[in-house]
C-alpha positions as CSV (number, residue, x, y, z in Angstrom):
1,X,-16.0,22.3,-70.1
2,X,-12.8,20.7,-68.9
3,X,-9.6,21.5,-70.1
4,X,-7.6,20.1,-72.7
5,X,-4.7,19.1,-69.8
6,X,-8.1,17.4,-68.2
7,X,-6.6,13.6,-68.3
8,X,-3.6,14.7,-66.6
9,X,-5.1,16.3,-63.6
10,X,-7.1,13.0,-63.1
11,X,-4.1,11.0,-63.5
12,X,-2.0,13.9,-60.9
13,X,-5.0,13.6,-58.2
14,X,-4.8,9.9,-58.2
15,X,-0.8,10.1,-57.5
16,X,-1.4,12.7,-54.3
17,X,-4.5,10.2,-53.5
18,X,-2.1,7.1,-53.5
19,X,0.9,9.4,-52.4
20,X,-1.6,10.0,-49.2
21,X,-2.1,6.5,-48.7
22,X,1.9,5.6,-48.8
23,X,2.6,7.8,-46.1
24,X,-0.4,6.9,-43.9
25,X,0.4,3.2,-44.4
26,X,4.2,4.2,-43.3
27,X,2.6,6.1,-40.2
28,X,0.8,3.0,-39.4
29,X,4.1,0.6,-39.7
30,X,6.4,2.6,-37.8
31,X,3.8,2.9,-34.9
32,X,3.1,-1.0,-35.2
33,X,4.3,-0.9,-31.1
34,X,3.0,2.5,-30.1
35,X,0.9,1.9,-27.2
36,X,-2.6,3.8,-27.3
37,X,-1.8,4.1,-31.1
38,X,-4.8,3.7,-33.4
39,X,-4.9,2.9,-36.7
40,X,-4.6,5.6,-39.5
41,X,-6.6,5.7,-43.0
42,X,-6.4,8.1,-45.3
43,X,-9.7,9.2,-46.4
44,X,-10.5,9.4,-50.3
45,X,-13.7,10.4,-52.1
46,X,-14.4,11.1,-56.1
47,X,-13.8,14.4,-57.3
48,X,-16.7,16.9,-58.0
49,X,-18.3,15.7,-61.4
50,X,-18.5,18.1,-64.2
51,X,-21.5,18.3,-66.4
52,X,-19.7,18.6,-70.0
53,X,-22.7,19.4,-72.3
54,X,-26.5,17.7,-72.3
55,X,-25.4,15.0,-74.9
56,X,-22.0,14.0,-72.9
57,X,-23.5,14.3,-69.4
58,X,-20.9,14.3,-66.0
59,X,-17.3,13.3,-66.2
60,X,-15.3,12.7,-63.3
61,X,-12.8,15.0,-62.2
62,X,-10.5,12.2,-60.2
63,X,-9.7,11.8,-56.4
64,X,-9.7,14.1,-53.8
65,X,-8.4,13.4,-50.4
66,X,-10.6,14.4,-47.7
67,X,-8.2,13.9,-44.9
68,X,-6.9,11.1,-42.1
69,X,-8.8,9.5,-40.1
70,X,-9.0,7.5,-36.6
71,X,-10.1,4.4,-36.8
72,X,-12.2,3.7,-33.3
73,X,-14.7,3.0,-31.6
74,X,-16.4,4.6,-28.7
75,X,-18.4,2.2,-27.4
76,X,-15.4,-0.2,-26.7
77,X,-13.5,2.3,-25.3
78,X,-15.9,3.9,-23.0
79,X,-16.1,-0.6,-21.8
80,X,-12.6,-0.7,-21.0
81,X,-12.3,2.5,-19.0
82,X,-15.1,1.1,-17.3
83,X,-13.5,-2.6,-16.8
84,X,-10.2,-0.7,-16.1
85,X,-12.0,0.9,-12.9
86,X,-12.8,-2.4,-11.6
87,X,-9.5,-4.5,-12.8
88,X,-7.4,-1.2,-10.6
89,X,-9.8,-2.0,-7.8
90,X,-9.2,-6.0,-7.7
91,X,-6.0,-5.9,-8.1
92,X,-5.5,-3.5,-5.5
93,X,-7.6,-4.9,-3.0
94,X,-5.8,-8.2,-3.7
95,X,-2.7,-7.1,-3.2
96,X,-3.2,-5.8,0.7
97,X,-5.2,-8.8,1.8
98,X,-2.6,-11.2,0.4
99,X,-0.4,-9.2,2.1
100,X,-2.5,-9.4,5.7
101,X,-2.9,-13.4,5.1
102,X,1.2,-13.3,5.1
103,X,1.3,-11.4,8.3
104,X,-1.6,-13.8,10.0
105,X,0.4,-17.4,8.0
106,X,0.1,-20.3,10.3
107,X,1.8,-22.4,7.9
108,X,5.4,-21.0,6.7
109,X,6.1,-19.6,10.2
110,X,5.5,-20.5,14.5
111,X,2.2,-18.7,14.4
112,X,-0.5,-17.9,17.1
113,X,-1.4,-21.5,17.3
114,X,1.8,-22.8,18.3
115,X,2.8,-20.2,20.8
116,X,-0.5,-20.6,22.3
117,X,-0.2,-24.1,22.5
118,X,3.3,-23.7,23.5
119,X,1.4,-21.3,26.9
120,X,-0.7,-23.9,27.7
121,X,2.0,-26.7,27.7
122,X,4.1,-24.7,30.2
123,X,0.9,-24.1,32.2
124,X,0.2,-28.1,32.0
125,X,3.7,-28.7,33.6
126,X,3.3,-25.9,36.6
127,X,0.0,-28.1,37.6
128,X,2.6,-30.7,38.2
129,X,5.4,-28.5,39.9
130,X,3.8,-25.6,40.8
131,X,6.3,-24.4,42.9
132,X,9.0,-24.7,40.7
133,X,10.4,-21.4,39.7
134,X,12.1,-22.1,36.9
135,X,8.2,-23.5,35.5
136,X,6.6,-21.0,36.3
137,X,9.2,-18.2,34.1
138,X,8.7,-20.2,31.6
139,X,4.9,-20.0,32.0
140,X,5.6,-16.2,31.9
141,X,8.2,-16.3,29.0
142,X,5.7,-18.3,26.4
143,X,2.6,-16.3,27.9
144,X,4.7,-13.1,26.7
145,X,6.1,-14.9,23.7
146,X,2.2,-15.6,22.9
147,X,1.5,-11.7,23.0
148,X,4.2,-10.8,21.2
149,X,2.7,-12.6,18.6
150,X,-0.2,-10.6,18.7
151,X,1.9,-7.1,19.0
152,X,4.0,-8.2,15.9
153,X,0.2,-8.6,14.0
154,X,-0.8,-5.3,15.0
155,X,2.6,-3.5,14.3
156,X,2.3,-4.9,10.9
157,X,-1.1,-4.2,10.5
158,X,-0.1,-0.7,11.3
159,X,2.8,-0.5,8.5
160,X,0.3,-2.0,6.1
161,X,-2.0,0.8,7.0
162,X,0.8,3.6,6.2
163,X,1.6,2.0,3.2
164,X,-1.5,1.8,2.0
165,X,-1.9,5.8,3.1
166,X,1.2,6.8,1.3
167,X,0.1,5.2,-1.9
168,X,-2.9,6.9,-1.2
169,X,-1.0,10.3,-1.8
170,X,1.6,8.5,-4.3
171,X,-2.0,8.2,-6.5
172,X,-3.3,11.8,-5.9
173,X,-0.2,13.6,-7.4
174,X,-0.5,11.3,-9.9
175,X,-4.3,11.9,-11.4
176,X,-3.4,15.6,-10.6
177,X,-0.1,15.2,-13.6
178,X,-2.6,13.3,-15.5
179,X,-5.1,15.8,-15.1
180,X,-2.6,19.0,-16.4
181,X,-1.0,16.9,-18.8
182,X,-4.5,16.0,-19.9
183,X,-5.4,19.9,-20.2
184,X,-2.0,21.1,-22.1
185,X,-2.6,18.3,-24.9
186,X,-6.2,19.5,-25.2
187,X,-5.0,22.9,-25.7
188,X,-2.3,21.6,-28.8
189,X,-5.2,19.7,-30.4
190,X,-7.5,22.8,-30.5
191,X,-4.3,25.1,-31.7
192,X,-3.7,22.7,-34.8
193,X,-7.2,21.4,-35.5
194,X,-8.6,25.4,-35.8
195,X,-6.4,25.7,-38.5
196,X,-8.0,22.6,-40.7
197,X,-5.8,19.6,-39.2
198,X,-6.5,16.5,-37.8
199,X,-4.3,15.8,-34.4
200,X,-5.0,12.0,-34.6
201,X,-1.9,11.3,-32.8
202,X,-2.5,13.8,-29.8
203,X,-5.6,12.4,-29.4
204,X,-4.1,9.2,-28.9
205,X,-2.0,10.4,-26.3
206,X,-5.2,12.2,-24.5
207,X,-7.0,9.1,-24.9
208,X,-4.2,7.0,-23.2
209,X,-3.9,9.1,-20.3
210,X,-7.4,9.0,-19.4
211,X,-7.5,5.6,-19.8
212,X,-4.6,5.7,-17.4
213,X,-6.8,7.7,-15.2
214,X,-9.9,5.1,-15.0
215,X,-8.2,2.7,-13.1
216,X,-7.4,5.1,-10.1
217,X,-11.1,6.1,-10.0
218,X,-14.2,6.6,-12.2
219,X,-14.1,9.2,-14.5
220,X,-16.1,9.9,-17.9
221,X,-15.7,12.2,-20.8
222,X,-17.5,14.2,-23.3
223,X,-16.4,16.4,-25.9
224,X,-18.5,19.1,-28.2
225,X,-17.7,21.5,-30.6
226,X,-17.5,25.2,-29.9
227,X,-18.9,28.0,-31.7
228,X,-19.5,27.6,-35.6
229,X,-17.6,24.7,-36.4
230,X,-14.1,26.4,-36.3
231,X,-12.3,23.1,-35.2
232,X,-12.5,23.8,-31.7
233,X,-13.6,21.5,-29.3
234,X,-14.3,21.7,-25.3
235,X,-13.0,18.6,-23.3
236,X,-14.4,17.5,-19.9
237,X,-13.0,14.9,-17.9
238,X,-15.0,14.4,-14.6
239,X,-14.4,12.3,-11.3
240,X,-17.1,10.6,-10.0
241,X,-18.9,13.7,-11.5
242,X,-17.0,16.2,-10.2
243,X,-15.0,18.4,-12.9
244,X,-11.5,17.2,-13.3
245,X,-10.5,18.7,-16.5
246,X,-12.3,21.7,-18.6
247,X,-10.7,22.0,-21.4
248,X,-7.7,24.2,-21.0
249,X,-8.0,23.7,-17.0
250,X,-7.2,20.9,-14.5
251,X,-8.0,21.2,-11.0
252,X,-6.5,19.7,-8.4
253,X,-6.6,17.2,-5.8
254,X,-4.9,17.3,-2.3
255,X,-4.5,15.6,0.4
256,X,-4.7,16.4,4.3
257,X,-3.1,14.6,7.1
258,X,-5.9,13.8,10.0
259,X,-5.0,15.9,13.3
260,X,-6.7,12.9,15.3
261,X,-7.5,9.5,14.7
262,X,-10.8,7.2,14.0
263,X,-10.0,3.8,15.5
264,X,-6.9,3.4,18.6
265,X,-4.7,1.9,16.6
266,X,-4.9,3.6,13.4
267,X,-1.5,5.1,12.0
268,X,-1.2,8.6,12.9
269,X,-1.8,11.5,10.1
270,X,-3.4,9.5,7.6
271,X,-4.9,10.9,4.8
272,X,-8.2,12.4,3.8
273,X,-8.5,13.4,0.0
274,X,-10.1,16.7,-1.0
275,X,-9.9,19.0,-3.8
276,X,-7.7,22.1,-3.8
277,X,-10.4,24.5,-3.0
278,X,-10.9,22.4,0.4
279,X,-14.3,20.6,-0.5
280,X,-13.8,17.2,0.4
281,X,-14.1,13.7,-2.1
282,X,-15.8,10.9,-0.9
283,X,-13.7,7.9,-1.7
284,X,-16.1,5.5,-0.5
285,X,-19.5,7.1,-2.8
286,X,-21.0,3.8,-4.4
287,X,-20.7,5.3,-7.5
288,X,-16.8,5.8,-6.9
289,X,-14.4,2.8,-8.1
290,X,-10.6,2.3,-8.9
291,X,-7.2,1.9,-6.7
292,X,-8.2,5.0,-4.9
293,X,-11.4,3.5,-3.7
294,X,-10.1,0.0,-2.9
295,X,-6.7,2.1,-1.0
296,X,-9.8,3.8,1.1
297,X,-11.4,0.6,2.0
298,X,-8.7,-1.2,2.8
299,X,-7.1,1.4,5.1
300,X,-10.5,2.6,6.5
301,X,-12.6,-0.5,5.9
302,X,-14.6,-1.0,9.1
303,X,-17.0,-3.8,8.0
304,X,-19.9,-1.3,8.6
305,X,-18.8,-1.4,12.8
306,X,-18.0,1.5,12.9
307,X,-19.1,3.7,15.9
308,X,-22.6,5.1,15.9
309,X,-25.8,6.5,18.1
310,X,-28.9,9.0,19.3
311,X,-27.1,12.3,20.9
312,X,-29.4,14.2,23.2
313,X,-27.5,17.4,24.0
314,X,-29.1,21.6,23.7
315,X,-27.6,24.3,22.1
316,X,-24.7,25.9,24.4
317,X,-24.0,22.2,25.5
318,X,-20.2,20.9,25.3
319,X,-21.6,18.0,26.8
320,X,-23.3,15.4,24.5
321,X,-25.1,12.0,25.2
322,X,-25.4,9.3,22.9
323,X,-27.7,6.4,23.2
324,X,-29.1,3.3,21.0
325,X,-25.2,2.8,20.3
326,X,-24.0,0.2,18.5
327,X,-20.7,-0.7,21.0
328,X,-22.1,-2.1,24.2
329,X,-19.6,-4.2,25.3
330,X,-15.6,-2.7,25.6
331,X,-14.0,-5.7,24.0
332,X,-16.0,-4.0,20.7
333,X,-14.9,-0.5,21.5
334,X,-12.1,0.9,18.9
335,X,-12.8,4.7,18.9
336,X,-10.0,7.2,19.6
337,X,-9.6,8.4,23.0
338,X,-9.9,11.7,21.4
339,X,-11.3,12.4,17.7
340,X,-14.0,14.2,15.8
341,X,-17.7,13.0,16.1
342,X,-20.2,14.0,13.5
343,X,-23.4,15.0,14.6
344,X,-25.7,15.7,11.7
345,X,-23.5,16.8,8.8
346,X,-21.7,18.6,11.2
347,X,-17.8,18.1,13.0
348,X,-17.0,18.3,16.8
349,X,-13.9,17.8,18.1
350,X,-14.3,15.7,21.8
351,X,-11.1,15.4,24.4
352,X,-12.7,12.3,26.1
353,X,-15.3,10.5,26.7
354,X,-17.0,8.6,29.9
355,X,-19.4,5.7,30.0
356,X,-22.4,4.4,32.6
357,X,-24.7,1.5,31.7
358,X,-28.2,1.1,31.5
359,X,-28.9,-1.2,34.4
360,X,-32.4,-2.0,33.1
361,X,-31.1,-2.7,29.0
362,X,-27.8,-3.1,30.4
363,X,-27.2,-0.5,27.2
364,X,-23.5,1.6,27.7
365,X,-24.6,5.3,27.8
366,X,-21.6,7.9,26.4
367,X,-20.7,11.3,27.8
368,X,-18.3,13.1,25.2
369,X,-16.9,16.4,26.1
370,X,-16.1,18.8,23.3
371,X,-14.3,21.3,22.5
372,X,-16.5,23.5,21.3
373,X,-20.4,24.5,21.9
374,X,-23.1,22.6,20.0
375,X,-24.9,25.2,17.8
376,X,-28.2,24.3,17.6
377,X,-30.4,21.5,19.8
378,X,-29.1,17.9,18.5
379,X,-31.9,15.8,19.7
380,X,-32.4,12.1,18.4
381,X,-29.7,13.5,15.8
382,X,-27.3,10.6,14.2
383,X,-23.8,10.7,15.5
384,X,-21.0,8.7,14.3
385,X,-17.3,8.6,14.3
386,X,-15.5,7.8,11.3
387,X,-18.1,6.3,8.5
388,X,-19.3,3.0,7.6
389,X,-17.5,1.2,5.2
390,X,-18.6,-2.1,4.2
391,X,-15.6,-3.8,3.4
392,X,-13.0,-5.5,5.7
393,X,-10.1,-3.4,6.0
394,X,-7.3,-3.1,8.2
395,X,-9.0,-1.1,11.1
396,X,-11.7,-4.2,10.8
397,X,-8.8,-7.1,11.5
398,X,-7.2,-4.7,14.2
399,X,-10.6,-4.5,15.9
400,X,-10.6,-8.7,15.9
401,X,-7.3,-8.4,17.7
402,X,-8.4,-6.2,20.4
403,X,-11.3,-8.5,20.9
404,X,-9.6,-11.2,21.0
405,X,-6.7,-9.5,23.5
406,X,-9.5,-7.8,25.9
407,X,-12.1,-10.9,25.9
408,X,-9.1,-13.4,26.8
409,X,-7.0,-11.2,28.7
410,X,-10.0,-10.6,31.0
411,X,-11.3,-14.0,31.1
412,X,-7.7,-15.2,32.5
413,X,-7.1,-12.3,34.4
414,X,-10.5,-12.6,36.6
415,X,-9.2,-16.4,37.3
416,X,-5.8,-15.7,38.0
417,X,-6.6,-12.6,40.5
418,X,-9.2,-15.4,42.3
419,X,-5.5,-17.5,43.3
420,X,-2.8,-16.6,45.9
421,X,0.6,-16.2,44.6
422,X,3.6,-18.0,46.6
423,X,3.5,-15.1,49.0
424,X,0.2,-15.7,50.0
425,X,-1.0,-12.3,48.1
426,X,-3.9,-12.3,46.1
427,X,-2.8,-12.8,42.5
428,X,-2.6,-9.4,40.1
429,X,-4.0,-8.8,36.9
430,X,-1.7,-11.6,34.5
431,X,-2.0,-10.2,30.9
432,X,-1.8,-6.4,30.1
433,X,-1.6,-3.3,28.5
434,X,2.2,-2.9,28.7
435,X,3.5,1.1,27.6
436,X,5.8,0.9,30.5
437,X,3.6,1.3,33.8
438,X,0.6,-1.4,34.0
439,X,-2.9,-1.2,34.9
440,X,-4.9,-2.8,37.0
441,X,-8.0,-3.7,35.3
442,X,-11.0,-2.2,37.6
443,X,-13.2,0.6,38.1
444,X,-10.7,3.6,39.4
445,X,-12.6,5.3,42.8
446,X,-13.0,8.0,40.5
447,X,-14.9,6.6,38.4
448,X,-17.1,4.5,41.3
449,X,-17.8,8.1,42.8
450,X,-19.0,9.7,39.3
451,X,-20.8,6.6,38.4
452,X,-19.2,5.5,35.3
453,X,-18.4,2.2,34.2
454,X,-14.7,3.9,32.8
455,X,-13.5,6.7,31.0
456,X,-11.0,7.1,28.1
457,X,-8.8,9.3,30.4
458,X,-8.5,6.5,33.3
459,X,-4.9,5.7,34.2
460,X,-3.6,8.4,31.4
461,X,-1.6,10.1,34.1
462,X,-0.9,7.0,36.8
463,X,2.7,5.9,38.2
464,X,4.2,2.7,38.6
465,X,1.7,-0.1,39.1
466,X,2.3,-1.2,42.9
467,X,3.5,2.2,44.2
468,X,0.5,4.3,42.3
469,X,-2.5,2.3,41.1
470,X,-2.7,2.7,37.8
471,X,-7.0,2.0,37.2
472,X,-8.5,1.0,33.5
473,X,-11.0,-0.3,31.9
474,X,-9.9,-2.9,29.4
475,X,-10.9,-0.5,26.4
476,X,-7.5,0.4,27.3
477,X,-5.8,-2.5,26.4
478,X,-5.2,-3.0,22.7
479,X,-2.9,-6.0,20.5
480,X,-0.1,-3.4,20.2
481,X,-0.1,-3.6,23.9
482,X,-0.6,-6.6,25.3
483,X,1.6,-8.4,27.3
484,X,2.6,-10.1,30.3
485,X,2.1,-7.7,33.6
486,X,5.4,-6.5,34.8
487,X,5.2,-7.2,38.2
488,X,4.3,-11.3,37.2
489,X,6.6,-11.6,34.5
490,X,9.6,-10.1,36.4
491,X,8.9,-12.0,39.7
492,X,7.4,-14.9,38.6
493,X,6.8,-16.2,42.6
494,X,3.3,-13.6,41.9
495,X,2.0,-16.2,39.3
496,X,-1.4,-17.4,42.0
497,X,-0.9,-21.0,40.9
498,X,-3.0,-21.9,44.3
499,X,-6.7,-20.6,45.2
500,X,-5.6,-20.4,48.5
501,X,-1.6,-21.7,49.9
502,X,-3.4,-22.3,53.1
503,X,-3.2,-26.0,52.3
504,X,0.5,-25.5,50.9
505,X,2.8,-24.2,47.9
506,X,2.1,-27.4,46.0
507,X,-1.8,-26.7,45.6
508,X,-2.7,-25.7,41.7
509,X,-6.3,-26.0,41.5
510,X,-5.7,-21.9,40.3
511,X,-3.8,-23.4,37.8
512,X,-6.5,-26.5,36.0
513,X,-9.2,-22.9,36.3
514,X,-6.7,-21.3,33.9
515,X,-6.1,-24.6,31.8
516,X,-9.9,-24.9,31.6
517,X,-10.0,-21.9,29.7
518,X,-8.3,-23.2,26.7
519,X,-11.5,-25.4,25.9
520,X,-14.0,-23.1,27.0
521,X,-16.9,-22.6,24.3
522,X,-18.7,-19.6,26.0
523,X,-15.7,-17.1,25.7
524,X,-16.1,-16.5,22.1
525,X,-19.0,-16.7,19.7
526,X,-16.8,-19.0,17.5
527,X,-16.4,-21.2,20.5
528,X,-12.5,-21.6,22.0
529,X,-9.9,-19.2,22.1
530,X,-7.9,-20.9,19.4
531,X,-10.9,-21.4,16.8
532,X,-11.8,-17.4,17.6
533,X,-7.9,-17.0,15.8
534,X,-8.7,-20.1,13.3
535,X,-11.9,-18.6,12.2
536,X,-10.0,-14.9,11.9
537,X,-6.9,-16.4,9.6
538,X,-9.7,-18.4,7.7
539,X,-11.8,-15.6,7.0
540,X,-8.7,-13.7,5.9
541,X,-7.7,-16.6,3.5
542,X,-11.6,-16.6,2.2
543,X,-11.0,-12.6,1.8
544,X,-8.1,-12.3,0.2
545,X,-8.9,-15.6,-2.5
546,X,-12.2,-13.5,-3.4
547,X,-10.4,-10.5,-4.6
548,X,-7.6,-12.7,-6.3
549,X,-10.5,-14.5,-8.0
550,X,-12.0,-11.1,-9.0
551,X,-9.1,-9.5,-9.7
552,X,-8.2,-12.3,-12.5
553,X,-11.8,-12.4,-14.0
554,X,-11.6,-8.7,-14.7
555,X,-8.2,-9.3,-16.4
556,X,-9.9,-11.7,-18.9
557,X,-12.3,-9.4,-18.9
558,X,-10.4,-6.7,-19.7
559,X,-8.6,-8.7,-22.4
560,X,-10.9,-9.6,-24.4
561,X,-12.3,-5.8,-24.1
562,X,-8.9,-4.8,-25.4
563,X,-8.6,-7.6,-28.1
564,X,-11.9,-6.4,-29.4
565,X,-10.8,-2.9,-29.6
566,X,-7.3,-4.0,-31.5
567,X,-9.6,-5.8,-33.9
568,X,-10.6,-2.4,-34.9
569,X,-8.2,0.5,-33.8
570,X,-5.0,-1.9,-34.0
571,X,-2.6,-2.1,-36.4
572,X,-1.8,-5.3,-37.6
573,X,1.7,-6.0,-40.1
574,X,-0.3,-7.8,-42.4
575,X,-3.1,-5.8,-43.7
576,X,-0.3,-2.9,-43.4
577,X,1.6,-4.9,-45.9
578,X,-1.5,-5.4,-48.4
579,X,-2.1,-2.0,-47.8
580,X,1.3,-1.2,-49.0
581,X,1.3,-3.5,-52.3
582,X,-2.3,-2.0,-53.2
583,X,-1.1,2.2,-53.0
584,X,1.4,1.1,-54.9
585,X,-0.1,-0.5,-57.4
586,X,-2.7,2.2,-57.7
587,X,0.4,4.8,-57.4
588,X,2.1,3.1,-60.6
589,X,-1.7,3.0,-62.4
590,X,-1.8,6.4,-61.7
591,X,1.7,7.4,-62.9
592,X,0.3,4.9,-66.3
593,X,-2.4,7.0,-66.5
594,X,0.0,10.5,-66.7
595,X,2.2,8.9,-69.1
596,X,-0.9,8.3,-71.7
597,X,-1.7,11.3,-71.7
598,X,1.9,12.8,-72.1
599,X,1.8,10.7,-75.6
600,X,-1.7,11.8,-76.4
601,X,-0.9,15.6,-75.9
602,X,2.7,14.9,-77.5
603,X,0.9,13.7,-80.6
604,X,-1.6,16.3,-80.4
605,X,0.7,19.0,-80.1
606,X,3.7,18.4,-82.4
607,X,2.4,16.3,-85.1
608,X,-1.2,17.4,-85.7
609,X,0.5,20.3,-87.4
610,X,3.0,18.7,-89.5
């Protein structure tokens, strides 16, 4: 039977109740431009019922307040984590290839277009005078001006490249604070939810900062309760399935500076990303997104060219043969002189490398010699250096650079070494691979005596160019390189204007064989030299308006996501404010309610007697 005081314990429970609802309101308010903050209600529910006697029935007992609550909802957020991995990936990706179409702008700035044209003006006006010295250093000077170009792409290709590598590292350390400061807030919601409470607000934080960490890479979460319903929970946060955060522990991510390189021109000491214990994460798996994916494929991204074959080679062997390659010409070949090959699922480290062709498939055949013993027989194993990334990165526009420095360079060189110079000396080799001595582009008698076409070691330890000839294979010259030989461009009386000076100084037919090559369709399989650099800038332009184009969809993607999520989890001033007028209301009801009865039981008490 309720007491006698029973009205005013209703009346008291609904003042906590609105009491509750005041302050949660007030939470709500002050929060209004919290970000991750998500909107507060306090949770009320009738008060047991009391069963009075069988002729009165139940009477209510009041309120009760059953605690604060979140107000989200998972399916929304588990859509923006994953549209938050793409959007970091976009935008990334954007960023860097905008950044290559600046470095490759034909517009704003005297690109390859106009030096080259510039080249082949010069070359027009030695036809006329070829004799003229003062013509032909300025054939030299805008042949050199021309590479220069191309150096100055590659060198910023390069920088691009570190920068991309550094953020790679900038990124790591920062999923690994995101990662412990994950952990640590896990720990203070289980210490104050175990005893009864409700850490809506830490859970907000959490929430935030593994939002944060979907757009560097693809994570997911789940959380259960522990034991017997004690208020403990255990919180996982994985990468790409791997275990990022366990609760109370975060592991750690590292990375590890590459003691060789994939590609020639790659930057040196770039990073590969592993975990702490050494076991290695692989940026590029296809279930793998965010910035730290799109960094990888934009500093690695090979287009899926990257080098690949059969090895034939015994155990005991630290000599290995690959065949069925796909690099059978040199103007394709990019591999480090020196490197790691993977055989299998297994490293090698090779010092060099020598290559014979098939004369029947006309197929090159590799020798790589190792550093170490192959451990078991490798036969018709898959080897491969670097992996296959399907994406055009930077290593994949350096590669188009070499191409189009080795295919031209040769082409003019084979033409200019047919001519006579003014001295009546068969003309030298006119474009290439300037690191202070020059090579001359031919088999080395080396090389002719073992039988291979060249070897990445050919020239590495030659002089000066006339005094001790310096042998290559054009694989040696790369856009970072190229340039005007030294001999040529300092004495410009060795430019072979003339097939032969027999019939005087003042014969250029040399010269209209070198002018011929500016229109000549066969060189390149996007016909002339100038459309094989058109076709390059144009398919960086397409490139880099595809992942602007994506990048902005996911952003209207990702804001209507978030405007959906607002519509629930936000807090918006208005309803705060009805929110506000309606406790109060109920509050000042309540307080009605007390002050009834304080008359009822004053009446009761001091003048039933009377």
């Amino acid at each position: 039977m309720p007491s006698t005081f029973f009205g005013l314990s209703i009346g008291n429970s609904g003042l906590y109740a609105s009491q509750a609802g005041l302050n949660t309101t007030a939470h709500n308010i002050a929060n209004i431009e919290t970000e991750g903050f998500s909107r507060q209600v306090a949770k009320q529910q009738a008060g047991t019922a009391l069963r009075v006697n069988s002729s009165y029935g139940m009477v209510g007992t009041g309120v009760d307040i059953k605690g604060v609550s979140q107000i989200r909802d998972e399916y929304y957020d588990l859509k923006f984590m994953k549209n938050n991995t793409m959007y970091g990936a976009y935008t990334t990706k954007e960023y860097y290839l905008t950044s290559i179409e600046n470095y490759f702008n034909e517009v704003k700035l005297e690109g390859f277009l106009t030096n080259f044209d510039n080249m082949y003006n010069s070359l027009q006006e030695l036809s006329k005078q070829p004799e003229d010295l003062t013509v032909r250093t300025q054939v030299t000077n805008m042949a050199q001006s021309t590479c220069d170009y191309v150096n100055s792409l590659s060198t910023s290709l390069g920088r691009l490249q570190e920068e991309c590598n550094f953020e790679i590292k900038n990124q790591v350390e920062r999923v690994n604070s995101l990662a412990q400061q994950v952990a640590i807030v896990t720990k203070q919601i289980n210490t104050i939810e175990v005893n009864g409470g409700t850490a809506n607000d830490l859970r907000d934080q959490r929430a935030l900062m593994v939002e944060e960490l979907s757009g560097f890479a693809t994570v997911s979460v789940s959380e259960r309760i522990v034991g017997d319903d004690v208020g403990v929970t255990s919180y996982t946060v994985k990468l790409d399935g791997q275990t990022l955060v366990d609760t109370y522990e975060a592991s750690q991510l590292k990375v590890v500076p590459r003691d060789t390189k994939v590609n020639q021109l790659d930057a040196k000491g770039l990073f590969n990303v592993c975990w702490s214990n050494g076991q290695p994460v692989d940026l590029n798996s296809p279930t793998m997104g965010g910035t730290l994916k799109a960094l990888l494929q934009v500093r690695d991204g090979n287009n899926k060219e990257g080098y690949q074959g059969k090895v034939t080679a015994s155990a005991g062997d630290t000599t290995i043969t690959v065949t069925s390659t796909n690099k059978n010409n040199v103007e394709d070949l990019n591999i480090a002189t020196n490197g790691i090959i993977t055989i299998g699922n297994r490293e090698y480290h090779y010092n060099g490398f020598a290559v014979t062709k098939d004369d029947t498939t006309g197929e090159f055949i590799y020798e790589f010699s190792l550093d170490e013993e192959i451990k078991v027989d490798v036969n018709e194993e898959t080897a491969h250096i670097g992996k296959q990334i399907d994406y055009k990165g930077i290593p994949y526009y350096m590669a188009q650079l070499n191409k189009f420095a080795r295919t031209y360079g040769k082409a003019f060189n084979d033409v200019h070494k047919s001519g006579q110079d003014l001295n009546g000396e068969q003309g030298l080799d006119f474009f290439n691979g300037v690191t202070g001595k020059n090579f001359i582009f031919d088999k080395s008698p080396s090389d002719e005596g073992n039988g291979y076409l060249f070897t990445s070691k050919t020239g590495a330890y030659a002089g000066d160019y006339v005094d001790e000839p310096n042998f290559a294979s054009y694989y040696l010259l790369t856009a970072d390189t190229f340039g005007v030989t030294k001999a040529v461009y300092t004495d410009p009386k060795k430019l072979a204007a003339a097939s032969s000076i027999e019939n005087g100084v003042a014969n250029a037919d040399n010269i209209e064989k070198l002018l011929a090559l500016k229109d000549d369709v066969r060189m390149f399989g996007q016909g002339k030299p100038a459309q094989f650099f058109q076709t390059l800038v144009a398919e960086i332009g397409i490139d880099a308006k595809q992942a602007g184009n994506f990048a902005e969809n996911q952003k209207n993607i990702l804001s209507a996501v978030q405007n959906q999520r607002l519509s629930i989890s936000g807090v918006d001033q208005e309803e705060e404010a009805m929110g506000l007028v309606r406790y109060q209301k109920a509050y000042n009801l309540s307080a009605k309610v007390i002050s009834v009865m304080d008359q009822i039981y004053d009446r009761l008490i001091n003048y039933m007697g009377a």
